[in-house]
C-alpha positions as a printed NumPy array, in Angstrom:
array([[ 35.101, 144.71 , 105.269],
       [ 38.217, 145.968, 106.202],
       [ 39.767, 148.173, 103.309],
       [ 42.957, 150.507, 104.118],
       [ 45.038, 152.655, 101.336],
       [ 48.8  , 152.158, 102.02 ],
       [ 51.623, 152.272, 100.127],
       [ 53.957, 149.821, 101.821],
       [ 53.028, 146.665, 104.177],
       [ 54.458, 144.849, 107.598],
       [ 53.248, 141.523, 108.584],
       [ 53.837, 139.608, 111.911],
       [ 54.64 , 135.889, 111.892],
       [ 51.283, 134.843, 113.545],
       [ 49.202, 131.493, 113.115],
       [ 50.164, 130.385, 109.683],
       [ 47.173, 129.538, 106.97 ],
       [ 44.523, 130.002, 109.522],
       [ 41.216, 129.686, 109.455],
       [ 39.697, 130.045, 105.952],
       [ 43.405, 128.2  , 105.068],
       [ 45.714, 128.898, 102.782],
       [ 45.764, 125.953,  99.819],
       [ 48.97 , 127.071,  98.132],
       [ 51.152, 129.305,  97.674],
       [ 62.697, 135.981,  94.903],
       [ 63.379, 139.006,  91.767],
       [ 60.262, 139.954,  89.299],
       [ 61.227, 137.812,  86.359],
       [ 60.686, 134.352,  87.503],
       [ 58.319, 132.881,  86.108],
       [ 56.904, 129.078,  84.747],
       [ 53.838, 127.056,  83.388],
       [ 52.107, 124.332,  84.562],
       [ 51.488, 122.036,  81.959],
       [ 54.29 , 119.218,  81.517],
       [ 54.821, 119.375,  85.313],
       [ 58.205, 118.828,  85.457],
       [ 60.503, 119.34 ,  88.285],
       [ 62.406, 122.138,  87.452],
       [ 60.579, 125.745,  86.935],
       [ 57.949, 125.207,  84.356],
       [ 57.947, 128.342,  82.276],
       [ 54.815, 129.332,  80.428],
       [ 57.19 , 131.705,  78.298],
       [ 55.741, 135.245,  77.536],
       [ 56.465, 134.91 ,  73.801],
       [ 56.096, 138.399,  73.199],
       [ 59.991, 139.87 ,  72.828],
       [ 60.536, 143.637,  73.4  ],
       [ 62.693, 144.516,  70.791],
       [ 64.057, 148.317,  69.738],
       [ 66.024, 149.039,  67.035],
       [ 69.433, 151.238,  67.768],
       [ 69.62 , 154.688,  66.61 ],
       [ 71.209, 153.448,  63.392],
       [ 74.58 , 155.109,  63.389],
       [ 73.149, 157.993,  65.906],
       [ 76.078, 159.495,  68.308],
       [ 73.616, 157.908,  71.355],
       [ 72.846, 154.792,  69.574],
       [ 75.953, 153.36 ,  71.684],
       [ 75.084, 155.04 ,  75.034],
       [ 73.425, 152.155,  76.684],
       [ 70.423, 152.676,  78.89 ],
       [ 69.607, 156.415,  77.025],
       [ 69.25 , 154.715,  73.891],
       [ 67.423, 151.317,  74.573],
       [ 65.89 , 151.448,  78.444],
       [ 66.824, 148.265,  79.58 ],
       [ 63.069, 148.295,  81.311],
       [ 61.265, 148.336,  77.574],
       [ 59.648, 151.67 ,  78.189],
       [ 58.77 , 153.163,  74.975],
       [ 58.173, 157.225,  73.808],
       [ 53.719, 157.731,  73.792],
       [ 54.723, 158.671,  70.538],
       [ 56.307, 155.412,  69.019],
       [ 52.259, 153.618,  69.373],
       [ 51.268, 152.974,  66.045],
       [ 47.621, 153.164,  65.17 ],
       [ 46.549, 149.636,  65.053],
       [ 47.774, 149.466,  68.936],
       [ 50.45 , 147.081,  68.711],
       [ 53.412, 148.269,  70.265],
       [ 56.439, 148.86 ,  68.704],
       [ 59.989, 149.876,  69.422],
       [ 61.233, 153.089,  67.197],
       [ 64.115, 152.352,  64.551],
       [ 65.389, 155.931,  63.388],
       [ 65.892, 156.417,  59.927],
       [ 69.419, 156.948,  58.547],
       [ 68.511, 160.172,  57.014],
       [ 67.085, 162.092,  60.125],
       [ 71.454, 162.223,  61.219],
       [ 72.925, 165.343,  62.888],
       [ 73.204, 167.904,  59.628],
       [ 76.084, 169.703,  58.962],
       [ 75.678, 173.857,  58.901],
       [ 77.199, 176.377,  56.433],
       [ 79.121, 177.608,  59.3  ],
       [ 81.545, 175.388,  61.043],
       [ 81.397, 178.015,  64.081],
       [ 77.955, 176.6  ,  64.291],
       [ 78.332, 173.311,  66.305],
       [ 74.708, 173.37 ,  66.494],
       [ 72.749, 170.146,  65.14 ],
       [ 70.351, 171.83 ,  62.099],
       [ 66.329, 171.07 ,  62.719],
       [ 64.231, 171.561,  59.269],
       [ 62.235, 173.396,  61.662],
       [ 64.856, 176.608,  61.942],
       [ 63.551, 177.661,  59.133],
       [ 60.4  , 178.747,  60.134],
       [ 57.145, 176.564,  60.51 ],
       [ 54.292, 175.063,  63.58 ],
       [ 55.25 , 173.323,  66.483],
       [ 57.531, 170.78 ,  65.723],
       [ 57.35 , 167.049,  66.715],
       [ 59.109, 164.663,  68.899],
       [ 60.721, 162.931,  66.19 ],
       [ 62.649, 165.827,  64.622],
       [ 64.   , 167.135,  68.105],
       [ 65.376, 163.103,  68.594],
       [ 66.836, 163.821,  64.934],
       [ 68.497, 167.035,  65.634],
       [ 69.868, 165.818,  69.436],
       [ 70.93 , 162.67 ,  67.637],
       [ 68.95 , 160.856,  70.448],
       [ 66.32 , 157.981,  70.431],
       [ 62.128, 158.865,  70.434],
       [ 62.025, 157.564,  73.77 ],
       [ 65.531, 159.077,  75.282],
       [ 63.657, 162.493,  74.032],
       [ 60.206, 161.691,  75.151],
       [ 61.724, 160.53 ,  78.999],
       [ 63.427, 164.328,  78.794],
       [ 60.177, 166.165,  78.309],
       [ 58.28 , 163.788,  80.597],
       [ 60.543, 164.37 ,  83.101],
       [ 61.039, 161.189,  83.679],
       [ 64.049, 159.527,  85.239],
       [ 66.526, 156.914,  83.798],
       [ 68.438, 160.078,  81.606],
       [ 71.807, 161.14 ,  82.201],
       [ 72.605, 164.9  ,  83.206],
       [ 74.606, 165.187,  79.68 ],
       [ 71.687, 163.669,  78.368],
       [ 69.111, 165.964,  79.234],
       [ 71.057, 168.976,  78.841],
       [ 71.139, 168.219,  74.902],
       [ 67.691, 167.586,  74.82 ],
       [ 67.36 , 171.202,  76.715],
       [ 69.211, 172.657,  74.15 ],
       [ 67.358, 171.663,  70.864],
       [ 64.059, 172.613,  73.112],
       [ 65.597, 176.105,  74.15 ],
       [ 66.048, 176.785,  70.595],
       [ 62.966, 175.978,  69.578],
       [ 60.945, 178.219,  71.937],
       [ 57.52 , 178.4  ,  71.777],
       [ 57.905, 175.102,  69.124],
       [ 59.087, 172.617,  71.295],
       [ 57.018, 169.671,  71.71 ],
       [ 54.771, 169.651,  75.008],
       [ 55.267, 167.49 ,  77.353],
       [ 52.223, 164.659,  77.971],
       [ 50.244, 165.967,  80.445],
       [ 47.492, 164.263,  83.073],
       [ 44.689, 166.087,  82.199],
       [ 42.917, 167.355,  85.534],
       [ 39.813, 164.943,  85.335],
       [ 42.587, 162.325,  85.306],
       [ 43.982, 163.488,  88.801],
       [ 46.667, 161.017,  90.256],
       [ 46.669, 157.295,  89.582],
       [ 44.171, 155.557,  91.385],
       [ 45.236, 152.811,  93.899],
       [ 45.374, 148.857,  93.372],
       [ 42.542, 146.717,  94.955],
       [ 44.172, 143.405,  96.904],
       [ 42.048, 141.223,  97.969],
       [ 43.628, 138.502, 100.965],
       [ 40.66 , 137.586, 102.683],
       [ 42.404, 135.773, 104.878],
       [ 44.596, 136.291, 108.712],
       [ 47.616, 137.924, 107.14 ],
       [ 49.602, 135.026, 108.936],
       [ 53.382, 133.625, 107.913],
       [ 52.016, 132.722, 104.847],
       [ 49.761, 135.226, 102.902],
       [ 51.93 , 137.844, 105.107],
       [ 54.823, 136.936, 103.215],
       [ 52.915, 137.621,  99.616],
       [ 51.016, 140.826, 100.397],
       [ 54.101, 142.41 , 102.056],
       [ 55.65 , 141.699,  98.47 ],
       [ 52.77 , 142.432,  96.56 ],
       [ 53.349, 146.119,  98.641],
       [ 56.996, 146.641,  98.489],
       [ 56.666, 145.787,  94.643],
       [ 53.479, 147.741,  94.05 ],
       [ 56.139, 151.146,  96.169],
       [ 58.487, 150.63 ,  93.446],
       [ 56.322, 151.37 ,  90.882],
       [ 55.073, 154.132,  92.599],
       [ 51.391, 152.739,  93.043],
       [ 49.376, 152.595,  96.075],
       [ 47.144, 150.098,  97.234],
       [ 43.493, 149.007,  98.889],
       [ 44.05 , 146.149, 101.051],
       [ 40.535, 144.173, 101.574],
       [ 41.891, 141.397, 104.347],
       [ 40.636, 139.355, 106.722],
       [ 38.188, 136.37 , 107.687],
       [ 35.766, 138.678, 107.946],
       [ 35.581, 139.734, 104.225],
       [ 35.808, 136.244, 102.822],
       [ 32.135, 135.996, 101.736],
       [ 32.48 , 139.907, 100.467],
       [ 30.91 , 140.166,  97.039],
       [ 33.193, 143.142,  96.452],
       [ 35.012, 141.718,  93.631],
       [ 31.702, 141.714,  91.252],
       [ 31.504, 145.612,  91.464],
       [ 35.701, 145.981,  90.796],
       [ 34.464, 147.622,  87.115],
       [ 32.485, 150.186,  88.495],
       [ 34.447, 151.254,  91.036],
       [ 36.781, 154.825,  90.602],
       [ 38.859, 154.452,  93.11 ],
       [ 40.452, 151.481,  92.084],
       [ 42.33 , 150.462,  88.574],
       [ 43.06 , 146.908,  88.862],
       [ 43.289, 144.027,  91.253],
       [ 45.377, 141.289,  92.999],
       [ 43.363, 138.142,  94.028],
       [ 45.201, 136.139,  96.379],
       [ 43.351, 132.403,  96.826],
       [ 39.949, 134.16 ,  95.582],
       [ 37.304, 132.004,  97.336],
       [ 35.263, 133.87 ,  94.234],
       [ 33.327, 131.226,  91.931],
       [ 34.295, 130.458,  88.312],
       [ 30.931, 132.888,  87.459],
       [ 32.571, 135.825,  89.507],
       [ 35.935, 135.351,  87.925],
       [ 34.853, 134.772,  84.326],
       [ 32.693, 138.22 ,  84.388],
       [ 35.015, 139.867,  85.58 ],
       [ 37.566, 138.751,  82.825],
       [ 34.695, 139.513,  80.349],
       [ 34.746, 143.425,  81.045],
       [ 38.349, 143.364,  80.209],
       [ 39.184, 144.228,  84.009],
       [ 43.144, 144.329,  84.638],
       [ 43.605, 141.583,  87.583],
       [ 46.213, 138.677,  88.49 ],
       [ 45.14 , 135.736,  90.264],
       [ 47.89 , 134.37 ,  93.154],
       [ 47.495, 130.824,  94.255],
       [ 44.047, 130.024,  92.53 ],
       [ 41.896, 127.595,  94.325],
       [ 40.486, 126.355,  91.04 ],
       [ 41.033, 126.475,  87.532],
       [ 41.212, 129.974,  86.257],
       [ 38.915, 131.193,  83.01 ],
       [ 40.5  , 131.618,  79.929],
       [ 43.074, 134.712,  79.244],
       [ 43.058, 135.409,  83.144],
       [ 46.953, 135.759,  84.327],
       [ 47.714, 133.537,  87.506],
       [ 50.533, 133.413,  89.735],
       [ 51.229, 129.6  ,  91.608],
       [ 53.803, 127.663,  92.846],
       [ 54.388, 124.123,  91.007],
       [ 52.815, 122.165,  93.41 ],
       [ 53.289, 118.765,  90.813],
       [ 56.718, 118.726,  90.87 ],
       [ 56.721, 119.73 ,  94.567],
       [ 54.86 , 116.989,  95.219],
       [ 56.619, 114.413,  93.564],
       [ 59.933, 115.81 ,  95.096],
       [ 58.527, 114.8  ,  98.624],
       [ 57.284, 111.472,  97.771],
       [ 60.575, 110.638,  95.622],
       [ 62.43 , 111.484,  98.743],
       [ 60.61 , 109.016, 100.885],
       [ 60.27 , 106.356,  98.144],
       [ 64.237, 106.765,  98.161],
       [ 64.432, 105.989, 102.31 ],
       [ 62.557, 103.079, 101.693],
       [ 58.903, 103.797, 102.232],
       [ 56.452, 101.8  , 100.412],
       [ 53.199, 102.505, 102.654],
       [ 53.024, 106.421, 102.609],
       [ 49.692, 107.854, 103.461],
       [ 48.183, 111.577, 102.105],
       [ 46.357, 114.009, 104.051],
       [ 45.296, 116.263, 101.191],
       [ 43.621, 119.528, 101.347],
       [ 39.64 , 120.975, 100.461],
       [ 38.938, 118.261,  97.512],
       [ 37.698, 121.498,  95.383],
       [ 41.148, 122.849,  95.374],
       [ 43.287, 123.04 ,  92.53 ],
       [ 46.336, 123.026,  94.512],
       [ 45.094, 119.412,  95.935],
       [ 44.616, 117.841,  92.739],
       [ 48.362, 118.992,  91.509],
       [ 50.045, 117.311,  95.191],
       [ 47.844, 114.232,  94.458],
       [ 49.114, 113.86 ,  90.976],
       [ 52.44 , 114.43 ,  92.043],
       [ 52.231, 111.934,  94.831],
       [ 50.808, 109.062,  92.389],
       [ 52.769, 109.983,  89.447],
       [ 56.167, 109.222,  92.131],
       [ 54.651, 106.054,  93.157],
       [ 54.33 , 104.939,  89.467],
       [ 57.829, 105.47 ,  88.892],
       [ 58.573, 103.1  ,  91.471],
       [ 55.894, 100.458,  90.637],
       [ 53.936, 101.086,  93.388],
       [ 50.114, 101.934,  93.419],
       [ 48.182, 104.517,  96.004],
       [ 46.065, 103.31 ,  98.053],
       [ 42.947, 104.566,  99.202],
       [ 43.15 , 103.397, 102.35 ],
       [ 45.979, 105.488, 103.148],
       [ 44.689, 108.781, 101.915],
       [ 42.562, 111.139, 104.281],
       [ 41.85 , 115.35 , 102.9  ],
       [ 40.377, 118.168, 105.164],
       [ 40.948, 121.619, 105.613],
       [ 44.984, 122.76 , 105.811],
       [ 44.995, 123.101, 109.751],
       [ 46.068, 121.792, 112.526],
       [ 43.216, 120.401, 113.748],
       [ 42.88 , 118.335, 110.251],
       [ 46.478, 116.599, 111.002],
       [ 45.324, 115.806, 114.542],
       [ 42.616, 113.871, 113.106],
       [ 43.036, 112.775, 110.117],
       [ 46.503, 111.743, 111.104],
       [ 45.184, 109.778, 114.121],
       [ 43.109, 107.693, 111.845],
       [ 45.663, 106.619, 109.763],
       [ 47.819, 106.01 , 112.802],
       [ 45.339, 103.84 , 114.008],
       [ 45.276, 101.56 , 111.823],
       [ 47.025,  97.98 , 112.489],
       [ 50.499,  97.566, 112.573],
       [ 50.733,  95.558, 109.372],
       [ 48.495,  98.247, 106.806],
       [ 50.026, 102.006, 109.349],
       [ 52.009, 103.948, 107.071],
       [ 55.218, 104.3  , 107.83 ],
       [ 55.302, 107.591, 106.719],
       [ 52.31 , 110.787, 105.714],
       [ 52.984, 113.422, 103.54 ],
       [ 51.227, 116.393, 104.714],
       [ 49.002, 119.618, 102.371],
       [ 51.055, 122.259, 104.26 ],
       [ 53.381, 122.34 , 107.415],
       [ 50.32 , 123.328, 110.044],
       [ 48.68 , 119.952, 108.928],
       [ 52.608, 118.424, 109.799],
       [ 51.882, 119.647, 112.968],
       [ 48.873, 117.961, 113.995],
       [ 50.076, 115.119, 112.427],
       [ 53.542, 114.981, 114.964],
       [ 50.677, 115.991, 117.564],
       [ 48.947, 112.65 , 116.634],
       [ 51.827, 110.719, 116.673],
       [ 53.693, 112.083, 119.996],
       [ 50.135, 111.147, 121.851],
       [ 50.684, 107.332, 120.654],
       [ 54.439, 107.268, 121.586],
       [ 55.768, 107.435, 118.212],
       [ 58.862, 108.658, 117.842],
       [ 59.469, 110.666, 114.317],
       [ 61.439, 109.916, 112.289],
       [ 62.279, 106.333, 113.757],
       [ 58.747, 105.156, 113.683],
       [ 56.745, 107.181, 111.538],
       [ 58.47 , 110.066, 109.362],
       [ 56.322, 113.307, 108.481],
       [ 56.745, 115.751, 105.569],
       [ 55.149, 119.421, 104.931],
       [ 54.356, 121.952, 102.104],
       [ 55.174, 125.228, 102.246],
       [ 58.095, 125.867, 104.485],
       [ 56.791, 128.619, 106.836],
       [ 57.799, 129.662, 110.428],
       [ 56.379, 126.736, 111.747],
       [ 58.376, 124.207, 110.38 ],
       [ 61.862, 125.304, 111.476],
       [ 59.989, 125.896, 115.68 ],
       [ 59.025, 122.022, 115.273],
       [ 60.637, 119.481, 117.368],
       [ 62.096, 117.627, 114.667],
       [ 62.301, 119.827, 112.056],
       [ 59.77 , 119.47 , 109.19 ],
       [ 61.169, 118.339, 106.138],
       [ 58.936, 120.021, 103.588],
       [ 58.606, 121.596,  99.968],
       [ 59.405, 125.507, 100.052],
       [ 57.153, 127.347,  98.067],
       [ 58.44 , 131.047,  96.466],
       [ 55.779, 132.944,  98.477],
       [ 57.471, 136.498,  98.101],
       [ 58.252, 136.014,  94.488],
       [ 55.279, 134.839,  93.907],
       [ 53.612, 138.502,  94.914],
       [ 56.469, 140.102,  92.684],
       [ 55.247, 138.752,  89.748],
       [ 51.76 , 139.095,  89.993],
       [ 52.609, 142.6  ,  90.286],
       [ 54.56 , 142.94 ,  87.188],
       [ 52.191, 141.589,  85.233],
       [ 49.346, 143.613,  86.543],
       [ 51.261, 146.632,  85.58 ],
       [ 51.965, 145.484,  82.351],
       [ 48.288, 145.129,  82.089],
       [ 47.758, 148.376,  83.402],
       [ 50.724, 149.905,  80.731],
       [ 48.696, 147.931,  77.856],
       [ 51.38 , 145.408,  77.084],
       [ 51.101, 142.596,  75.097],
       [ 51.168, 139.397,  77.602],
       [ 51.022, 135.32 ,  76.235],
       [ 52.492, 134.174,  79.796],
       [ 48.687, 133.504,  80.941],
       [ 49.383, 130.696,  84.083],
       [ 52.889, 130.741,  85.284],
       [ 54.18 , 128.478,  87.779],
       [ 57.112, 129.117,  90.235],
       [ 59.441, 126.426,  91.239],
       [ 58.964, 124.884,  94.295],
       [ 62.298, 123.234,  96.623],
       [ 62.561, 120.255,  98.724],
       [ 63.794, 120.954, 101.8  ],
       [ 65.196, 118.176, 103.659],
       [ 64.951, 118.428, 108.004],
       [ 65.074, 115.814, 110.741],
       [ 61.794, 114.698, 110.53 ],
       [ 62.383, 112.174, 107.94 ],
       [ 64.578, 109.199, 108.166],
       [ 64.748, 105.297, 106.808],
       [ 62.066, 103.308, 106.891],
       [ 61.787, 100.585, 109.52 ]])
């Protein structure tokens, strides 16, 4: 198994979906759900709203970012004891104070007059700044203005040996350990494109990662020991070939991970990442139904893949709108390669003249391939005698000769947002958005045209 800690990713543009295939697939808060499959971006929505109270009346109440981070981030301190989280809302009485002396420009802290170490909350009062604007100052954290700070410095300066400490990693803790992805696939123009994003996104949160990729770690039982292991703190799957079994365990031990592009249906309160293959397929069919196609055959992918059963739906549930049945006949599956499209697409091309569709919709553009392979080697001409669609919108469907016409799926945004909610699992937010679905986009080439 090939496992490499890196902080940042670069891919080449090789053999798309090879081998082991890739089913299915800009930024960070797109996001959709599955269930009415409809053709605009199905959003599961993450009902949980972070909300934080202003500084009621506070001189930084109006400051913008310093008083309510536009990112949500909330002061360690502001957790109340049953664990839910909770935005701070400052009291009206914990107001800058005024002093005997006038001279004194100084905010007053109950504190001056003598007493332990005094909390976060009554430096935020006497600063006239939010918990969290406070907390970010003594964290050192960014996202604080130089003004900012410097008042913050102040009231601590003054305090001396009271000022709150900062939060501290205790030494066991040592840095943040890395994030496990697991692609156990070629990193080709397809899963290159969503572990280069799942790197550049994990970089901007400052987080490393362990990159388990390759054919050669596709039967890896790796995943099962994820709890035990210290080196790692949580996990992107992208197309686990892991059973339900695996997946459910690991979900069981409360282990942060985000599926991308499932193969099959994900267990209960598991977050996955996919593209709304439905609506993507009824996009494609639609568009041929609408050039006057009436025989359209299907080369679907792996029959155990979830991704398959979605395009299939999406395929019928187009024919039904136009009163039209699918036919059996006219419907091959295999594996999403070339090789498939060759065949599977020579069978159907075979067939007499009267029953040969006039047109085959395609799992993914490598498929489209073979297919236009199959067809060039019986002196077909696409789109005048046979038109061929795609799924996916890769490299490989622009270098065709015609263009594909295919169904782009959001393959970099896709890694994004598995990323953001990992880390919000990581962060221990609240999270309802559980399957989310990406919008998919018909793309429209030269290898489509009127039927004949």
């Amino acid at each position: 198994m090939k496992q490499t800690a890196v902080s940042g990713f670069g891919t080449g543009t090789a053999d798309p979906e090879a081998a082991a295939g890739a089913g299915t697939g800009a930024a960070t808060g797109a996001a959709a759900g599955a269930a009415a499959k409809q053709d605009h971006v199905s959003t599961a929505t993450e009902s949980e709203t972070d909300r934080r109270g202003p500084d009621a009346g506070s001189a930084d109440s109006l400051r913008g970012p310093e008083a309510a981070p536009a990112d949500g981030r909330r002061s360690p301190d502001s957790e109340p004891a049953d664990g839910h989280p909770r935005f701070v809302v400052e009291p009206a009485d914990t107001r800058l104070r005024p002093v005997a002396d006038p001279a004194d420009a100084r905010p007053r802290l109950d504190s001056d007059l003598g007493g332990d170490r005094v909390t976060v909350r009554a430096v935020a009062a006497a600063a006239g700044l939010s918990v969290a604007t406070v907390s970010r100052v003594l964290n050192d954290r960014e996202n604080v203005s130089p003004a900012t700070r410097r008042r913050v410095q102040d009231v601590v300066e003054r305090l001396g040996a009271r000022a709150p400490e900062p939060r501290r990693r205790s030494p066991a803790q040592g840095p943040r350990p890395p994030v496990f992805v697991r692609c156990p696939y070629l990193l080709t123009d397809y899963f290159g494109h969503i572990v280069t994003s799942v790197a550049e996104t994990l970089a901007l949160h400052g987080q490393e990662m362990i990159l388990d990729v390759g054919d050669a770690t596709l039967r890896s039982t790796v995943v099962r020991n994820l709890p035990t292991r210290k080196d790692a703190r949580g996990a992107v799957l992208i197309l686990p070939p892991e059973s339900r079994t695996d997946l459910e365990s690991l979900a069981a031990r409360s282990y942060p991970f985000v599926i991308v592009d499932p193969r099959i249906t994900v267990p209960r309160k598991t977050v996955s990442i996919s593209a709304a293959h439905f609506s993507g397929a009824r996009a494609v069919t639609r568009h041929l139904i609408g050039l006057g196609h009436r025989r359209i055959g299907v080369i679907s992918g792996p029959p155990y893949w979830r991704a398959r059963d979605d395009r299939v739906g999406g395929h019928l549930a187009a024919l039904s709108e136009a009163g039209l049945l699918g036919d059996p006949a006219l419907m091959r599956h295999g594996e999403p390669a070339a090789h498939t499209g060759v065949t599977a697409g020579g069978e159907l091309l075979d067939l007499p003249a009267q029953t040969r569709p006039t047109a085959i919709v395609c799992f993914n553009d490598k498929v489209a391939v073979g297919v236009l392979e199959a067809a060039a080697a019986r002196d077909l001409r696409v789109p005048e005698d046979l038109s061929v669609t795609g799924f996916d919108d890769i490299d490989v469907s622009r270098a065709t000769t015609p263009r594909l016409t295919t169904v782009r799926q959001p393959l970099q945004e896709m890694g994004r947002v598995a990323v953001t909610m990992l880390m919000r699992q990581l962060e221990g937010h609240a999270h309802e958005a559980l399957s989310i679905e990406l919008a998919t986009e018909l793309i429209v080439r030269e290898s489509t045209g009127p039927a004949r």
